[in-house]
C-alpha positions as CSV (number, residue, x, y, z in Angstrom):
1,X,-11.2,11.9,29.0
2,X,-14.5,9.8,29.3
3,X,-14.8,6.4,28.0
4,X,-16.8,8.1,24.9
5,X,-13.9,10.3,23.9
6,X,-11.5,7.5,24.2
7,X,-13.5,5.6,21.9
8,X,-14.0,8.1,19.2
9,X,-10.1,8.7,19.3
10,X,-8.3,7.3,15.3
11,X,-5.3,6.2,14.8
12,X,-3.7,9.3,13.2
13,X,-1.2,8.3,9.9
14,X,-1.4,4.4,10.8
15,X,-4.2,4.4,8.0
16,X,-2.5,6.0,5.6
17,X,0.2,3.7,6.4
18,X,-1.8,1.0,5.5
19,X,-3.3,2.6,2.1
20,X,0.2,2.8,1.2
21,X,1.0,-0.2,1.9
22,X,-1.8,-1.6,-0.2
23,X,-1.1,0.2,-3.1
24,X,2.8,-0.2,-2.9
25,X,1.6,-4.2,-2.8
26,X,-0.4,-3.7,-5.6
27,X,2.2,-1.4,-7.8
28,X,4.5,-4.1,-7.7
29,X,2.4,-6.9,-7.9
30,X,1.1,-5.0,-11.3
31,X,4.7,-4.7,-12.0
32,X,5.9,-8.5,-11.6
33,X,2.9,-9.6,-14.0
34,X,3.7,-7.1,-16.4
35,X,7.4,-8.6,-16.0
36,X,6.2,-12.2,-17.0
37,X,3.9,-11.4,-19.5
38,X,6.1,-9.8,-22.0
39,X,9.7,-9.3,-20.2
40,X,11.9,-6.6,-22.0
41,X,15.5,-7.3,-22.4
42,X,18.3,-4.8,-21.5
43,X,19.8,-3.7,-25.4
44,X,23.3,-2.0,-25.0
C-alpha cells in the first residue's frame, strides 16, 4: 500500500463505537435527571 492509501484507511465500527457510547452516556444521563426531578416510587 502507499503512504496515501494508508492514510485514507478509517477505523471501521470504532466510530460507531463511540456514537454509541455518546448516546448510551447521554440516555442515562437524561435518565438520572429525570430520576431527581420528580422520582416515582415503586406502589405494590
Amino acid at each position: 500500500m502507499s503512504d496515501e492509501e494508508l492514510m485514507n484507511i478509517e477505523g471501521g465500527m470504532a466510530r460507531s463505537y463511540f456514537y454509541g457510547i455518546i448516546v448510551s452516556a447521554v440516555t442515562f444521563l437524561i435518565g438520572l435527571v429525570d430520576g431527581l426531578i420528580r422520582p416515582l416510587s415503586c406502589n405494590d
